[in-house]
C-alpha positions in Angstrom: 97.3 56.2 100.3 96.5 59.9 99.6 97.3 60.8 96.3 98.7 64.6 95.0 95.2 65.9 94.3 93.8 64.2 97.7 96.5 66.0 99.9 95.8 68.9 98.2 92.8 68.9 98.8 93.1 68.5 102.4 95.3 71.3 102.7 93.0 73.4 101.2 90.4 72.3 104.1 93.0 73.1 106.7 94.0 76.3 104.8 90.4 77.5 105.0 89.7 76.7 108.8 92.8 78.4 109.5 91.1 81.2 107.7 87.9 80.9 110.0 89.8 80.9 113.5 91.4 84.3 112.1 88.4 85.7 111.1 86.7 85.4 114.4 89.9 86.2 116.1 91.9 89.4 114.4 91.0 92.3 116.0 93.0 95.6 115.6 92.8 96.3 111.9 95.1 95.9 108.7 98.6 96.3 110.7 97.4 93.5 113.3 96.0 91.3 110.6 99.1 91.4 108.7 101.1 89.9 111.9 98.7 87.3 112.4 99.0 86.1 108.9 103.0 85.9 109.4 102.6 84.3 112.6 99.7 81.5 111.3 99.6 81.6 107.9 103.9 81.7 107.8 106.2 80.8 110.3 103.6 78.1 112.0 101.5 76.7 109.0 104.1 77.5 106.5 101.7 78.1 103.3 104.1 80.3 101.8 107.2 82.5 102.8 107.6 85.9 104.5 109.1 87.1 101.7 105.9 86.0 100.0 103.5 87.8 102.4 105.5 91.1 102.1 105.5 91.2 98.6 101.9 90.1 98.2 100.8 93.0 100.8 102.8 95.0 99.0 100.8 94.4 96.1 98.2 95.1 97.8 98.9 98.1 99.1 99.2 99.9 95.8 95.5 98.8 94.9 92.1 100.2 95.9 90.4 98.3 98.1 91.2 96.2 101.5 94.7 95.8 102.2 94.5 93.0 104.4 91.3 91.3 102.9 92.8 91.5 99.2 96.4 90.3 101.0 94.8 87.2 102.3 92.6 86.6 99.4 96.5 87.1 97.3 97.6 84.2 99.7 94.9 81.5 99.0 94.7 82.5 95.4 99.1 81.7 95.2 98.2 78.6 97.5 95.2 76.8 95.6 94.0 79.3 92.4 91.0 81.7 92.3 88.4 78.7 93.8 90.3 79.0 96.7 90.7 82.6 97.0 87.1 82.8 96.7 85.8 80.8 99.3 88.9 81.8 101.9 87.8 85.6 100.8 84.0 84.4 101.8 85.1 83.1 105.1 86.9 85.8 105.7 84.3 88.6 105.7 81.4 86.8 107.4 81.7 87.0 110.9 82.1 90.9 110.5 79.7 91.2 108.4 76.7 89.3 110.6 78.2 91.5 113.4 77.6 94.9 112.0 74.3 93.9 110.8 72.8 92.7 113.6 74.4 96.2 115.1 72.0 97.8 112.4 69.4 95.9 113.5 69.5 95.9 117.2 69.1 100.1 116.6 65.2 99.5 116.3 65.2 97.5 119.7 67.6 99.3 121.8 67.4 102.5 123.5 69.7 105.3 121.2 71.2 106.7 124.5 72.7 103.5 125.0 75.1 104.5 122.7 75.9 107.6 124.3 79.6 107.5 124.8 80.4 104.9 121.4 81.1 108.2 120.0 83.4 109.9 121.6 84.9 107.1 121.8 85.2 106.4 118.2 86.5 110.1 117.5 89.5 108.8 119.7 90.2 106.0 117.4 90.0 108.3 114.6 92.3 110.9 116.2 94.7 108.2 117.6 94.8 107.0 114.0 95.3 110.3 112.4 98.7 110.8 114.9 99.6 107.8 113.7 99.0 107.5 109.7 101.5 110.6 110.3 104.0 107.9 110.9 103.7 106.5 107.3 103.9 110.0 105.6 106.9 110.6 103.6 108.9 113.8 105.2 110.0 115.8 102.2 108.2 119.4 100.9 106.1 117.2 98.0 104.4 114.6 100.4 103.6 116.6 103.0 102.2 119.6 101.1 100.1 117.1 99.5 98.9 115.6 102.9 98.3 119.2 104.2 96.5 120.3 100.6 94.0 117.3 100.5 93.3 117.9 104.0 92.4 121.1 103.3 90.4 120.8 100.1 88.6 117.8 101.7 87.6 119.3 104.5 86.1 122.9 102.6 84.6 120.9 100.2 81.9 118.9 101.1 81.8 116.5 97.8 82.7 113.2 96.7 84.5 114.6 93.3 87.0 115.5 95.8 88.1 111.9 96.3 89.4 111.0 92.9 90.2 114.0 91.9 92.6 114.6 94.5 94.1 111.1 94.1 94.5 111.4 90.6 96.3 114.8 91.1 98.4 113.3 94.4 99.5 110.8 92.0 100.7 113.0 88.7 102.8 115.5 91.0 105.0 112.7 92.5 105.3 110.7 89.1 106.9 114.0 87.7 108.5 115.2 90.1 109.0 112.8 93.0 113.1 112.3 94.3 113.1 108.3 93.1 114.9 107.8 90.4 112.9 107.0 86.9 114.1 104.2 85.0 111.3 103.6 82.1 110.6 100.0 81.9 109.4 99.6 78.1 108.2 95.5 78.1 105.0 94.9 77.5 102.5 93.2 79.8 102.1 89.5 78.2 98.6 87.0 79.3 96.6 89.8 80.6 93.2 88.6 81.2 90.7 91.2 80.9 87.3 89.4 82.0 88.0 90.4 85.5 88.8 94.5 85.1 86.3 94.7 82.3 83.8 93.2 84.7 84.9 95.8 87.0 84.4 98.9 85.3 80.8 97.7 83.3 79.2 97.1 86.8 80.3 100.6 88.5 78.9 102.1 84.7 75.8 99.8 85.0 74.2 100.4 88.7 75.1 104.5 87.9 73.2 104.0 84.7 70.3 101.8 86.0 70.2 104.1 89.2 69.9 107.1 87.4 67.2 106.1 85.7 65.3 104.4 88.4 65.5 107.1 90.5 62.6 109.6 88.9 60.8 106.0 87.7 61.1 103.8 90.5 62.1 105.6 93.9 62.0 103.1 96.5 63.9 100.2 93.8 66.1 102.6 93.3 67.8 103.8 96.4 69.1 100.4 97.4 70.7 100.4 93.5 72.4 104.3 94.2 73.5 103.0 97.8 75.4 100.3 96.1 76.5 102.5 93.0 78.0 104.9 96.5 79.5 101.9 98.0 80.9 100.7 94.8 82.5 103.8 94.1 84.3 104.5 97.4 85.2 100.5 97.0 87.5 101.5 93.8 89.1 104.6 95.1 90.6 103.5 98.8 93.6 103.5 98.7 95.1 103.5 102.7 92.7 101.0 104.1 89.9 101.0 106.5 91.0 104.7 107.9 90.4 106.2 104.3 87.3 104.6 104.0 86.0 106.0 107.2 86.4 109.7 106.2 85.1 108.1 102.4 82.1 107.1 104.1 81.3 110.4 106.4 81.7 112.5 103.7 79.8 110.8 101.3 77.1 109.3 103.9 77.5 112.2 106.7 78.8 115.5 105.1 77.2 115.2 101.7 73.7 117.5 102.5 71.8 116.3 98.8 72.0 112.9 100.7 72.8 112.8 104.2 72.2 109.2 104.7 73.4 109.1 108.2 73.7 111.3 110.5 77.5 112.0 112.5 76.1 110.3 115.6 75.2 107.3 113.9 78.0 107.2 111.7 80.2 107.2 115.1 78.1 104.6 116.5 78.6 102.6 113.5 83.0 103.5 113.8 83.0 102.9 117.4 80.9 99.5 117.1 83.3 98.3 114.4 86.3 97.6 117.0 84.6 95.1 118.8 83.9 93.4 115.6 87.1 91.3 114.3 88.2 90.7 110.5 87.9 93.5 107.6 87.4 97.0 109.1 85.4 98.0 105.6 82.7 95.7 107.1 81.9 99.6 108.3 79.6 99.9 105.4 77.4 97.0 105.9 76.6 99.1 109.2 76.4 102.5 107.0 74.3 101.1 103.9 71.9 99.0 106.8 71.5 102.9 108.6 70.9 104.3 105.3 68.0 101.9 104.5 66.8 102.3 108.2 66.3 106.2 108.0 65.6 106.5 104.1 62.3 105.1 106.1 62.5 100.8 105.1 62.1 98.1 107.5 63.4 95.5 109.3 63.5 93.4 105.4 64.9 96.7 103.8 67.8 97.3 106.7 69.0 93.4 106.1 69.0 94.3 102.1 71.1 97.6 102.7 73.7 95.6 104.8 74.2 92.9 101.9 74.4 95.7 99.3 77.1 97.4 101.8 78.9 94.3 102.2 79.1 93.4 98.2 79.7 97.0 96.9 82.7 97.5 99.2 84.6 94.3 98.8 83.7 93.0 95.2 85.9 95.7 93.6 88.5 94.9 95.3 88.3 91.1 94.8 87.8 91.9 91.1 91.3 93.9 90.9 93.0 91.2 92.8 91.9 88.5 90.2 92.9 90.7 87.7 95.9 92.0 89.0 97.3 88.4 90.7 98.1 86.6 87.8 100.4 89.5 86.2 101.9 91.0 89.0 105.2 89.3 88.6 105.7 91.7 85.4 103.7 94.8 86.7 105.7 95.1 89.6 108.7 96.0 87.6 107.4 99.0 86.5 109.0 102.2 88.6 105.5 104.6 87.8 103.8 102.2 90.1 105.8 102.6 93.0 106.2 106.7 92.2 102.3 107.3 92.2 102.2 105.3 95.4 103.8 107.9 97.0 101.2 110.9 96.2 98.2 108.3 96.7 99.0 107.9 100.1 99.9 111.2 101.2 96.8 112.4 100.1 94.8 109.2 101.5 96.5 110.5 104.9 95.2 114.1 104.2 91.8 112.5 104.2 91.9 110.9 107.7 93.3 114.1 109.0 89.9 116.1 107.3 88.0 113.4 108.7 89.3 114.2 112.3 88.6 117.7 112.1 85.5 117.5 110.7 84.5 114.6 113.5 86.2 116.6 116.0 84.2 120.4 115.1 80.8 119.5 115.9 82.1 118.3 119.7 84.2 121.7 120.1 81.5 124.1 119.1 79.0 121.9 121.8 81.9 122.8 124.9 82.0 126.2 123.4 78.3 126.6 123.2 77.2 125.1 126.1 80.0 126.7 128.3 78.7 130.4 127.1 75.0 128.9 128.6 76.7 127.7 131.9 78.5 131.3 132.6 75.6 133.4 131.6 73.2 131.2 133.6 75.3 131.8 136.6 75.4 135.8 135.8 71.6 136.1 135.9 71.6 134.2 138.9 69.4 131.5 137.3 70.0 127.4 138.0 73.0 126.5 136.7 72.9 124.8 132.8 73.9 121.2 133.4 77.1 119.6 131.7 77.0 116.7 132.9 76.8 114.5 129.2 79.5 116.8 128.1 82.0 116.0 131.0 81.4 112.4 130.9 81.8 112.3 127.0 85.0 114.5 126.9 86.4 111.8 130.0 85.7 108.9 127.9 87.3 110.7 124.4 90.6 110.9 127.0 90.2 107.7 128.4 90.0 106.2 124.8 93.6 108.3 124.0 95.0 106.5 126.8 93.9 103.2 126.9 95.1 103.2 122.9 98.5 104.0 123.8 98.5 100.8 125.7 98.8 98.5 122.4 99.0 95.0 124.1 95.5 95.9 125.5 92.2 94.9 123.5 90.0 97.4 121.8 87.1 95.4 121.9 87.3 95.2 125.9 87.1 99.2 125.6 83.9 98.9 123.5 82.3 96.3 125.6 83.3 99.1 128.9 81.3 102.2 126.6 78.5 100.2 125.9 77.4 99.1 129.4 78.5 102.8 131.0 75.8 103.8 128.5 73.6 101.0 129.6 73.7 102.1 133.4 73.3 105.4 132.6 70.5 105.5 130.4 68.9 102.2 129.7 
């Protein structure tokens, strides 16, 4: 006869290869692996309520880090402690990770046209999801200003103060003066456990330290150390999920000329790659810190060491907040200042997705505009006509991608797989 700690036990087990059919399975990003959850996780495994879930993504939601990733790791921590939470969390991440590594490394072995059309494709998804992040803005004068402002300033200034910065500001204006009502909530926060926030902060002031130092001393230890110190960073500040990262990334990786670890074709390789890859979008920078490491001029040893820094520096501060937070959020969520600074953080996350799209978007209409000028001045001197051949094909797959999106019952990864062997044929 199974006794309490034996069923639990085996719950646990079932629990976590629930967790493993999801993790090869959820495709689509935060929104879609929020519905799975209710649908697996809920209303057919019953682990805990819906009004559960909600309230743990809400959680979530006003914390850095993965939305989805921390929501599920929320939901095995409530269901079997943080031993649970840590293994369901491991689970969780793999199969994305191994996917965008061996992406990284299949680069050295595969011809780069191949990926031709991956990014056109990817600016798609990025447009398509800066229409639709418009959706979640707020519509008053303070929200959208904000949105419009940190689009703005992102885009004119190419540097990653402009990230926290603007967040910490985004959050100040709608704490003084947003339209919900302030009602000051005075109790003090009882059984806080440090360990975990302390842990936090000491690592992000420890790899900046260590990589600082190493850098003049030690080049080639060092760069994995400041990739991860990057990837760290960004890891504490995202606040909007896997779109916010993405603009976090390219300006940090892409736009950021001191470093310039990737450049924009590879970085939308890397973005259009990712939705054929299920489980946390953030597993983006595995691909990016693997790229990094592969052009900073290290092999095939160095690539697989940039894609485990990637993958640690991005999701352990999140997982370090949500062991933190988990335990106390019964008292923290009854205070109103949390909800109020939400309101700026994400208006100005959206302004960021919006500066990533125009910034993505530039480079592609300056090439029409360019080579158009070449095509009507070859055909004035009478000379053979400037071919545009890569640019008609790449602007027909950027509006194939709009539409097929717009079709949501339709799977992205079936697009990717499409891109891919159209560049195949065409250039392999």
């Amino acid at each position: 006869m199974l006794t309490r700690t034996d069923y639990k036990r085996v719950r646990e087990i079932v629990f976590l290869k629930d967790v493993a059919l999801l993790a090869v399975s959820a495709f689509g990003g935060p929104e879609m692996h929020i519905s799975l959850f209710l649908k697996h996780l809920v209303r057919e495994k019953k682990y805990i309520s819906e009004t559960d879930l909600l309230e743990l993504n809400s959680l979530c939601q006003i914390l850095p880090g993965p939305s989805s990733t921390q929501t599920l790791t929320s939901i095995a921590y409530k269901i079997g402690g943080p031993r649970l939470a840590f293994l369901a969390l491991m689970i969780w991440i793999l199969p994305a990770t191994l996917l965008m590594s061996f992406f990284v490394l299949s680069t050295s072995f595969v011809k780069p046209e191949v990926f031709t059309f991956i990014g056109p494709m990817a600016l798609g998804f990025i447009v398509v999801a800066a229409f639709q992040m418009f959706k979640l803005l707020k519509k008053d004068r303070i929200n959208i200003g904000l949105a419009i402002l940190a689009a703005l300033l992102s885009f004119l200034f190419h540097s990653p103060v402009a990230f926290p910065v603007l967040l910490l500001a985004g959050a100040l204006v709608t704490v003084n003066f947003g339209k919900k009502d302030f009602i000051p909530n005075n109790k003090p926060l009882l059984n806080i456990r440090w360990a975990n926030l302390s842990l936090m902060f000491m690592i992000l002031i420890t790899v900046a330290v260590v990589g600082l130092y190493t850098k003049t001393q030690f080049p080639r230890f060092s760069q994995p150390i400041r990739l991860f110190e990057n990837t760290y960073r960004m890891g504490t500040m995202v606040f909007g999920g896997g779109n916010v990262l993405y603009s976090m990334i390219l300006k940090e990786f892409v736009e950021f000329k001191p470093k310039q670890y990737l450049t924009l074709n590879e970085f939308n390789t890397g973005l259009g790659l990712l939705q054929a890859v299920p489980g946390p979008t953030f597993s983006l920078a595995t691909f990016a810190n693997g790229m990094a490491m592969k052009n900073l001029g290290y092999g095939f040893n160095g690539q697989l060491i940039g894609c485990a820094v990637g993958t640690l520096a991005i999701f352990l501060p999140g997982t370090l907040l949500i062991f933190f937070v988990y335990p106390i959020w019964s008292q923290v969520k009854e205070y109103p200042i949390i909800y109020r600074s939400l309101d700026g953080i994400i208006s100005v996350s959206i302004g960021f997705i919006w500066s990533a799209a125009i910034f993505m978007l530039w480079p592609y209409l300056q090439s029409i505009v360019s080579e158009c000028a070449l095509f009507f001045e070859s055909q004035k001197k009478g000379i053979a006509m400037h071919d545009l051949t890569d640019q008609y094909l790449s602007l027909i797959v950027f509006i194939i991608t709009l539409v097929y999106l717009q079709y949501k019952k339709l799977p992205t990864v079936l697009l990717v797989f499409v891109t891919l062997l159209a560049g195949y044929l065409l250039y392999a």
